[in-house]
C-alpha positions in Angstrom: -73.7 86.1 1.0 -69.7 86.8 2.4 -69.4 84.8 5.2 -72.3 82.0 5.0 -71.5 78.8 5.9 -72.6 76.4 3.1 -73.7 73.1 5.0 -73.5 69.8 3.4 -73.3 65.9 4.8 -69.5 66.2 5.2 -68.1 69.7 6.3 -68.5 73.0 5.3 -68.4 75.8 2.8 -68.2 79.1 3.1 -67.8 82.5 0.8 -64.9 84.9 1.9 -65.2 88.8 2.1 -62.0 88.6 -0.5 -64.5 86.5 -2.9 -62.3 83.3 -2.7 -64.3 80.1 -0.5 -63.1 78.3 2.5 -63.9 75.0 3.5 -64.3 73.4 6.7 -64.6 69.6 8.6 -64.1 67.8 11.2 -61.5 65.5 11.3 -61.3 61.5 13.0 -60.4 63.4 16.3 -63.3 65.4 16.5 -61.4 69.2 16.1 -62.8 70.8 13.5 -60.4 72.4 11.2 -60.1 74.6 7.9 -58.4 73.6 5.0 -54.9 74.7 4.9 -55.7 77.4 1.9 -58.3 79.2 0.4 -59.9 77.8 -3.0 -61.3 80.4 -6.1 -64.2 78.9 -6.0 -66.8 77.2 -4.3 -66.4 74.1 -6.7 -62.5 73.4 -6.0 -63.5 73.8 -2.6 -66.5 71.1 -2.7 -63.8 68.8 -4.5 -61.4 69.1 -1.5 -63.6 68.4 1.2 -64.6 65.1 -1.0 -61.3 63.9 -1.6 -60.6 65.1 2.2 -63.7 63.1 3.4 -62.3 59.9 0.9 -59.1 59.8 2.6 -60.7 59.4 6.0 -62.7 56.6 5.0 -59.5 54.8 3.6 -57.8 55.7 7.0 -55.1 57.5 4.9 -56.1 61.4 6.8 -53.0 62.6 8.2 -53.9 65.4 11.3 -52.4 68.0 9.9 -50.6 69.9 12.4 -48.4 66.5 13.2 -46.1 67.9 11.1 -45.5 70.5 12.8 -42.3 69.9 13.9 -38.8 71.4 13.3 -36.9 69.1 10.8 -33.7 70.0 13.4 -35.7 68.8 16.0 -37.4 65.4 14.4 -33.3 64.0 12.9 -32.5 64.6 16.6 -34.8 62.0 17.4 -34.2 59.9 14.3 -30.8 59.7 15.0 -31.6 58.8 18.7 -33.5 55.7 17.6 -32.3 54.6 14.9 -29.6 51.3 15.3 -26.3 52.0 13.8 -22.9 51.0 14.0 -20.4 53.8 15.8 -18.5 54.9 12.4 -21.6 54.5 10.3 -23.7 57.1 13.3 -20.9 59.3 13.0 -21.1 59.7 9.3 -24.7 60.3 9.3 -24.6 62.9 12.2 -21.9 64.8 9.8 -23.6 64.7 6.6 -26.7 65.9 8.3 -25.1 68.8 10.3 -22.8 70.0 7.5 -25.4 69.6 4.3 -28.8 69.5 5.8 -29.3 71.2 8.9 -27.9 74.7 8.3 -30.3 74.8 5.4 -33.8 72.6 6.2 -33.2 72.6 9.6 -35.7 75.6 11.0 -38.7 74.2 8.0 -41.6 72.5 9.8 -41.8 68.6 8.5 -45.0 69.8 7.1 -43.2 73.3 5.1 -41.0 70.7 3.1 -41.9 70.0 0.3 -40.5 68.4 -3.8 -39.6 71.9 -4.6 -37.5 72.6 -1.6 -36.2 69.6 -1.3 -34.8 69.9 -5.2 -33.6 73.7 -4.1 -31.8 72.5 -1.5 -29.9 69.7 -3.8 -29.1 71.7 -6.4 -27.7 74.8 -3.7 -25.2 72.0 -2.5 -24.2 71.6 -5.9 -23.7 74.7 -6.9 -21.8 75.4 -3.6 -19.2 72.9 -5.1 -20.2 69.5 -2.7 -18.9 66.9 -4.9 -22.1 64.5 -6.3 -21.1 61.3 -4.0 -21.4 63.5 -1.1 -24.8 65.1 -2.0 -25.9 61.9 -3.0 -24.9 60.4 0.3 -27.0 62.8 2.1 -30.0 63.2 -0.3 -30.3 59.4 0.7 -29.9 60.1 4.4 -32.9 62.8 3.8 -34.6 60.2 2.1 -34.7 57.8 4.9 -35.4 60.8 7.6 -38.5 61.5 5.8 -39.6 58.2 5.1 -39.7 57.4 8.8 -42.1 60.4 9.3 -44.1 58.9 6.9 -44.4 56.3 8.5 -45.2 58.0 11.7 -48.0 59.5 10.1 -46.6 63.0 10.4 -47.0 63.3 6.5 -48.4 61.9 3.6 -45.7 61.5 1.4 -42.0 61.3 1.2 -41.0 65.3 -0.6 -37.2 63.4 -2.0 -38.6 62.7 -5.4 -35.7 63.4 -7.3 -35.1 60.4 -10.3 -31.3 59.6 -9.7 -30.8 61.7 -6.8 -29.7 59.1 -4.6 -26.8 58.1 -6.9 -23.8 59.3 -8.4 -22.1 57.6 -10.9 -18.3 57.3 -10.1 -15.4 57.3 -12.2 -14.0 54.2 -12.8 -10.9 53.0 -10.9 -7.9 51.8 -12.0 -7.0 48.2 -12.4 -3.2 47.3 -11.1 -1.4 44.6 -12.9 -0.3 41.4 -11.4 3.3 43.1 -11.9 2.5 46.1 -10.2 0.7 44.3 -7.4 3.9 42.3 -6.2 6.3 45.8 -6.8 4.0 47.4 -4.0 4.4 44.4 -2.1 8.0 44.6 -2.6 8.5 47.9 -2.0 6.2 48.6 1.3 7.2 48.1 4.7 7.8 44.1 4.8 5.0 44.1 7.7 2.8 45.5 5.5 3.9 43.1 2.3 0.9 40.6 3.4 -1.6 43.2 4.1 -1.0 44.3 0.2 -1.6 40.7 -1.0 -4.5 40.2 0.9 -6.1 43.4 -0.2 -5.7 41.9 -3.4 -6.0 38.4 -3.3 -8.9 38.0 -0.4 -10.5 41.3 -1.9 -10.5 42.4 1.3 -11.6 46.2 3.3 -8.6 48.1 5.1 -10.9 48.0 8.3 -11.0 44.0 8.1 -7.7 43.6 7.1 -6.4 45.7 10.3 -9.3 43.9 12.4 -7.9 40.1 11.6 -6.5 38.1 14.0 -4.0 35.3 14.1 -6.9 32.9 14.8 -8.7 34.5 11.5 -6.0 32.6 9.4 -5.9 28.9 8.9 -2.6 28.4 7.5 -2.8 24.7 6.8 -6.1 24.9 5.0 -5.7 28.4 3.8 -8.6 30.3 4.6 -9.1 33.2 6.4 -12.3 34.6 8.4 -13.9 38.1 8.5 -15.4 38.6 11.5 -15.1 42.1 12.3 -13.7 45.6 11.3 -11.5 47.9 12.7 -12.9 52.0 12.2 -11.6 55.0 13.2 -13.9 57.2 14.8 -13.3 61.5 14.4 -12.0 61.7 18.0 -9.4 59.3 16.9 -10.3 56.1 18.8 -10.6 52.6 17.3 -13.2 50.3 17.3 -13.9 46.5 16.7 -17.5 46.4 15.0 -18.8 44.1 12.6 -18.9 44.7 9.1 -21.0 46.6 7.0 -23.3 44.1 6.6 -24.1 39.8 7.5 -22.6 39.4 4.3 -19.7 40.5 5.3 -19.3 37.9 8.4 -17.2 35.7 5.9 -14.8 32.8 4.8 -12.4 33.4 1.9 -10.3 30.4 0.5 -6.7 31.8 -0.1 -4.9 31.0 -3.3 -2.0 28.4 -1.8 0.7 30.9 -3.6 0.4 33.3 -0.3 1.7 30.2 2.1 4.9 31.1 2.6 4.2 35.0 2.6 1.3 34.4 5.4 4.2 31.8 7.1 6.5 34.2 7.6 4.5 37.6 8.9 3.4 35.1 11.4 6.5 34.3 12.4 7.8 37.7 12.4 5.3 40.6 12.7 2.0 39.0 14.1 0.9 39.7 17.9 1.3 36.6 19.9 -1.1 34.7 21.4 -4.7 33.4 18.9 -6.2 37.3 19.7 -3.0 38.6 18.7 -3.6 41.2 15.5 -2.3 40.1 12.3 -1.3 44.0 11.7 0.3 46.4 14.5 2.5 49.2 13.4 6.7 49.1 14.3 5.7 50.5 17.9 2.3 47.5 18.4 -0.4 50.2 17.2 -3.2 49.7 15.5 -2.3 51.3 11.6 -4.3 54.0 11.0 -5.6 54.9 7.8 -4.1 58.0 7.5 -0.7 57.4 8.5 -1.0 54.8 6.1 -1.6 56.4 3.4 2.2 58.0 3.5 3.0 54.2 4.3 1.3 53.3 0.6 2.2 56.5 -1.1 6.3 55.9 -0.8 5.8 51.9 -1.8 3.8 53.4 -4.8 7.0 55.3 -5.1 9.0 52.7 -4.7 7.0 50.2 -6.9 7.8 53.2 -9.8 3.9 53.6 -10.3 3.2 57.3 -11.7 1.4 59.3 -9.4 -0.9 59.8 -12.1 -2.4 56.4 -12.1 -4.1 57.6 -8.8 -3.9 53.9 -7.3 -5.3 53.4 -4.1 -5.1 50.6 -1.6 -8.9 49.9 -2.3 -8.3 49.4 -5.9 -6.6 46.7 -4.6 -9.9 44.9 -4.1 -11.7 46.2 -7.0 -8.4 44.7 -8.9 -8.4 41.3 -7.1 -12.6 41.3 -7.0 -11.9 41.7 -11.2 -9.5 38.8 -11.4 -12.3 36.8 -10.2 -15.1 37.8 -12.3 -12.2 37.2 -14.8 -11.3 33.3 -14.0 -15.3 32.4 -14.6 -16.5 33.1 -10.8 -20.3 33.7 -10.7 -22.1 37.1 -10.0 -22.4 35.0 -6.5 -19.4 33.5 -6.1 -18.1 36.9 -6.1 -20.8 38.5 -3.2 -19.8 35.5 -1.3 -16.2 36.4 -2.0 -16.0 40.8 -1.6 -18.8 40.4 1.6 -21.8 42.1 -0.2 -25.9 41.3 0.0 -26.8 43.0 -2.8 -25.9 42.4 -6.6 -25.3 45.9 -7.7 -21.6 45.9 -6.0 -20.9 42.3 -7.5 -21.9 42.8 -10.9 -19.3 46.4 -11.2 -16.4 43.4 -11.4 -18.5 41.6 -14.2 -17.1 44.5 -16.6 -15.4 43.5 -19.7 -11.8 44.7 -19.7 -10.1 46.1 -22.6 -8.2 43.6 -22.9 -11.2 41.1 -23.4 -12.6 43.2 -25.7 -9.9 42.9 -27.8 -9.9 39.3 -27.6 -13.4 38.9 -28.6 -13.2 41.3 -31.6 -9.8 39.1 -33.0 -11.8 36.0 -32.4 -14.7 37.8 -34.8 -11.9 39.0 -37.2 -11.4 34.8 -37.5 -15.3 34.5 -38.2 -14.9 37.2 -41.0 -12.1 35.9 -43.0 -13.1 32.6 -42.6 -16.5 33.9 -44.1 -14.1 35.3 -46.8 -12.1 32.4 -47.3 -15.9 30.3 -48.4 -17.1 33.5 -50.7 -13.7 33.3 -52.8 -12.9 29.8 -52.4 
């Protein structure tokens, strides 16, 4: 009969005038509630209430209105607790109002879902956001919902998407040791050391423009990372650590840099052991942006095609390949670049073309040595 509650030892069953079944139970909290849909029949609905009544007993039963919260309103509060450095909140807080917001923000924690989620990364992708951005925030989503899990606000994470959280990046270019000391020849000569060490200390423009006379030791030749130097969007500059721990570091400098690091001491280095090892003509902090014109005309200068696309980044990647190069071990080199994971490390491990080349002449030998025996 429409309308009869079915009773059984956990919750309830009843027949709908539409012909489909609802069930009914009372959760840990003592509010009784219905399921959150109607079932076709009074089996599927029998099978809910089960699985509903197992996931009490395993003290896995999420109430299910505590997702019931505005996603806007829930990354508000995530981004209010969570401990980041200034640069890195800043990045986050953009990410999320430019790619997530506008289009997840008025869904109910609860309302989101695998599907939307993958609608909302593949709408960002056909809007033209380039894959390192979406992948960026897809992994910022990630963490968002994870920490609701984790609140208990819902079962599962919804960002299910195999690879999402990755794009792969083209390859950069590798400079030559030639082209390395034209740049250095051709930039500003207070900037000449900052090139070198970009490439020979494998260093970050934020720690390079964060070092301090006392962060070189000129008689033993090492140099310490302590902090880094970012530019917020309101144009200040901070001091903040690195990235990471691993990036609190000591790199031994190749003795060939003496005199170089000698001489911007002498002549372009604040005074005093806080003094900054890098200040513009007029004693400002360089900015990555005016930079940039700074490395473009010594690119220029250097007679490197703009089509190589060099960066001063590459700089590292080129200096961080040297080293994998000269034998140094997948953690020699995190020691070396400041990173705690492996993945970064192990991108310098790459054979170069040249290599390759040098391994298929020595297999040439094998062969015609092998030829030499068979006709011998």
């Amino acid at each position: 009969m429409a309308g009869k509650d079915q009773r059984r030892r956990f919750g309830s069953v009843r027949a709908l005038p539409s012909g489909r079944f609802q069930a009914r139970y009372t959760g840990p909290d003592g509010i009784k509630r219905p399921a959150p849909h109607s079932f076709a029949t009074e089996r599927e609905a029998e099978r809910w209430l089960v699985k509903t009544e197992a996931d009490m007993l395993r003290g896995d039963w999420i109430d299910p209105d505590a997702g019931n919260i505005q996603l806007r309103q829930y990354v508000a509060d995530w981004m209010r607790d969570r401990d980041l450095k200034a640069r890195t909140r800043e990045e986050y807080e953009r990410h999320l109002r430019l790619h997530v917001l506008p289009f997840l923000g008025d869904a109910m924690l609860s309302q989101i879902g695998p599907p939307k989620v993958r609608a909302w990364r593949t709408g960002r992708l056909d809007a033209g956001i380039g894959k390192p951005t979406v992948a960026k925030t897809y992994r910022i989503l990630h963490a968002v919902f994870a920490t609701a899990v984790d609140d208990d606000l819902i079962r599962r994470n919804p960002c299910r998407i195999k690879g999402a959280a990755t794009a792969k990046v083209e390859e950069r270019p590798i400079a030559t040791l030639d082209q390395v000391f034209a740049i250095a020849a051709a930039i500003q000569p207070r900037y000449r050391l900052l090139v070198l060490l970009a490439t020979f200390a494998q260093m970050r423009f934020g720690e390079l423009v964060a070092l301090r006379r006392r962060s070189i030791d000129l008689d033993a030749m090492v140099a310490w990372v302590r902090k880094s130097t970012a530019e917020m969007e309101d144009g200040t500059q901070v001091d903040d650590d690195p990235k990471s721990e691993a990036g609190k570091r000591s790199i031994s400098l190749p003795h060939g840099l003496q005199p170089d690091i000698a001489h911007h001491l002498k002549e372009y280095a604040q005074p005093g052991p806080h003094g900054r090892l890098f200040v513009g003509p007029l004693g400002g902090i360089p900015r990555r942006r005016n930079f940039n014109r700074i490395w473009r005309n010594a690119l220029k200068g250097a007679g490197i095609s703009p089509d190589l696309d060099l960066h001063l980044h590459d700089l590292r990647h080129t200096g961080s390949t040297w080293s994998a190069q000269s034998g140094a071990t997948l953690k020699e080199l995190m020691a070396r670049i400041g990173h705690s994971s492996t993945r970064a490390a192990m991108i310098y491990q790459h054979a170069t073309s040249d290599r390759d080349h040098a391994i298929a002449k020595a297999l040439d030998a094998l062969i015609e040595e092998a030829g030499s025996k068979i006709n011998a």
